[in-house]
C-alpha positions, -999 to +999 in steps of 0.1 A: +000+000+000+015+032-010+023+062+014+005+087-005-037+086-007-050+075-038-080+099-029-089+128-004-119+143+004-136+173+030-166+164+048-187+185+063-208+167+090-245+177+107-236+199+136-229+195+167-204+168+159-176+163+185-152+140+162-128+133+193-159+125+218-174+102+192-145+078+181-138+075+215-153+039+220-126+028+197-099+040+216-114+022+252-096-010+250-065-002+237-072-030+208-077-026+170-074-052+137-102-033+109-109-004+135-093+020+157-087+057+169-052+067+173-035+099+178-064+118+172-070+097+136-098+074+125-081+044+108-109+019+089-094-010+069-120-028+046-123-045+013-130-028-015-131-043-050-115-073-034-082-054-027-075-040+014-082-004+013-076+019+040-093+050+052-084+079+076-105+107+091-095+137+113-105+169+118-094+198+097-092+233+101-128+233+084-147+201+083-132+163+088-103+154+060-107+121+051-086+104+030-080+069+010-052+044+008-055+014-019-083+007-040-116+026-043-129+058-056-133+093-041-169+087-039-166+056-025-140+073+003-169+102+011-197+077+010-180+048+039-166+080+055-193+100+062-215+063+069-190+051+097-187+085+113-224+091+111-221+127+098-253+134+082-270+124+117-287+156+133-286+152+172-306+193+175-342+172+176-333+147+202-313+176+222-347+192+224-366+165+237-339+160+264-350+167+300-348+158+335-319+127+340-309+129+302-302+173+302-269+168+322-258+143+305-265+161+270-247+184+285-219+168+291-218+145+260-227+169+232-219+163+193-216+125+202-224+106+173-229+069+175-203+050+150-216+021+121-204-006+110-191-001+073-216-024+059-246-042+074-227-076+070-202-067+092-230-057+115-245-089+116-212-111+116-198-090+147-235-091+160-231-133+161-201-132+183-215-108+209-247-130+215-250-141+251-213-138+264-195-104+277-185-076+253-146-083+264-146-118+257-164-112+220-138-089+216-110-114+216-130-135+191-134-107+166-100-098+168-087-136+158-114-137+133-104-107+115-068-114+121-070-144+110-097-139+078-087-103+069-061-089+042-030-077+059-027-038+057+004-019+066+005+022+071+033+036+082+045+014+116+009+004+119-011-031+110-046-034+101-066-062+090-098-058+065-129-071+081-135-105+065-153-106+030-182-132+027-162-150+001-138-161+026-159-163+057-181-187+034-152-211+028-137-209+067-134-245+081-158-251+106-132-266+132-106-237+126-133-212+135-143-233+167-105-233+170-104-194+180-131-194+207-167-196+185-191-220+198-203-247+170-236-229+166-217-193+159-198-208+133-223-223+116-244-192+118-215-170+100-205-195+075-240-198+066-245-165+065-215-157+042-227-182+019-262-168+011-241-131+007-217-146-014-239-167-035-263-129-040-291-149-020-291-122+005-286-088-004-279-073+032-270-034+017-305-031+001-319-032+035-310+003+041-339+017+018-365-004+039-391+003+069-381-007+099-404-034+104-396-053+072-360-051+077-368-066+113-386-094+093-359-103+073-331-101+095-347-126+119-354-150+090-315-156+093-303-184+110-295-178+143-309-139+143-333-130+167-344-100+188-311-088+202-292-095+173-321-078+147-318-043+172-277-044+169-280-046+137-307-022+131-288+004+151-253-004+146-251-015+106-283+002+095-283+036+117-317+031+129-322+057+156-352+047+176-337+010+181-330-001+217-319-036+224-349-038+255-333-072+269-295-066+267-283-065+298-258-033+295-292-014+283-308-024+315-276-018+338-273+017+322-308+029+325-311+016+361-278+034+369-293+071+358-327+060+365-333+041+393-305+046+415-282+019+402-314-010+404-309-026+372-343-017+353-366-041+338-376-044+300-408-027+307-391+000+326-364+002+298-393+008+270-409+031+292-383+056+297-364+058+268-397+051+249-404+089+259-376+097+233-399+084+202-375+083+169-346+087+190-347+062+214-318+044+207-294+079+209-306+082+244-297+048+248-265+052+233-254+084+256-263+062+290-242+034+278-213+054+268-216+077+301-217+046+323-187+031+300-168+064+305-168+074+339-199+099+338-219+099+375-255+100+375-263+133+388-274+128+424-310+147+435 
């Protein structure tokens, strides 16, 4: 991969945007393969017309400079760049609902911008490994799977890996896969997946221009996709705003910490507070996982 970008671009995200506030999460573990934030730089490695291709954001003087390594286009580079850094989200509507609990922490949090995954697949592939175990522990299965699967990618004195395509996820060994931590039923769920993707089965991208509803529908007609794993995706690989994952457990822990004095809330206490934020549900639930994730104390009364 060559030092110098093959394309550059200016963006010019949705205000407020705090760039540094909302790549954040990728800097909280100190561990990167296709993802990371370092030095004030957002590093993406991905796949794109079969080659590893790297992009970088940061902020410029006016705007965020974003720039491309490898293959791809310039429109290509703006359209990923401005995707995974969610520019063209407007927080001003859910800042105006805010009150009560939620104000200080508004306050506190302002211009962050919950991240997505560069494509829906990805979404859904990084949703399978997070199913029913700890976030730390899917962690460490990602990063074999992508270390593992991925196209090496070199910048400078740093490694990458591209996220996995579906051609290669579709022809993984079963075992090998078991080999780096997946249960049986995991792996089976990914390489099935990948194979439907690969084979143009299942079109996963188109799924952007649908309702809601219907995408729900046909995300949990995929094997091993169900309610949790429908919401991740919605939110994370589709940028669905009003999606909250009701029975995750770090939803529940988050809202009980603001809301109920640190009482782990219910489901039906979960949709009944952040319900009250309508099409911007799941922002409010993103700002009360990332202040509990960060350090932020519920304000006491």
């Amino acid at each position: 991969m060559g030092e110098k970008p093959t394309a550059m671009a200016t963006l010019y995200p949705v205000q407020p945007f705090d760039f540094n506030l909302s790549c954040g999460i990728y800097a909280r573990t100190g561990i990167y393969t296709h993802t990371a934030y370092l030095d004030c730089v957002l590093y993406k490695c991905l796949e794109l017309d079969g080659e590893p291709s790297l992009i970088t954001v940061e902020r410029g003087k006016v705007g965020l400079r974003v720039k491309l390594y490898g293959s791809g286009s310039r429109g290509q580079l703006e359209s990923i760049a401005s995707w995974i850094t969610s520019s063209d989200l407007d927080l001003n509507p859910f800042y105006a609902e805010a009150e009560g609990v939620m104000k200080p922490i508004i306050e506190r949090l302002r211009g962050l911008k919950p991240p997505r995954t560069a494509t829906v697949y990805e979404a859904l592939v990084i949703a399978y490994t997070e199913q029913q175990i700890s976030l730390r522990v899917a962690m460490v299965f990602q990063t074999r799977i992508v270390e593992r699967y991925g196209q090496l990618c070199r910048h400078g004195d740093l490694v990458f890996h591209s996220f996995p395509s579906p051609a290669v996820l579709a022809a993984a060994d079963m075992e090998e896969l078991r080999g780096l931590g997946l249960s049986r039923n995991k792996a089976d769920f990914i390489t099935g997946l990948s194979k439907r993707v690969e084979s143009g089965e299942l079109e996963l991208e188109s799924l952007k221009g649908m309702p809601t509803g219907e995408v729900r529908e046909v995300l949990q007609s995929i094997r091993g996709v169900g309610e949790w794993t429908s919401d991740y995706v919605l939110a994370r690989g589709l940028g669905r705003t009003e999606m909250v994952p009701y029975d995750d457990l770090g939803t529940q822990d988050s809202v009980g910490l603001y809301y109920k004095g640190g009482v782990r809330a219910t489901r039906r206490e979960v949709e009944e507070i952040l319900g009250k934020f309508g099409a911007y549900a799941g922002i409010a639930n993103y700002y009360l996982i990332y202040s509990r994730f960060f350090g932020v104390e519920p304000k006491t009364t």
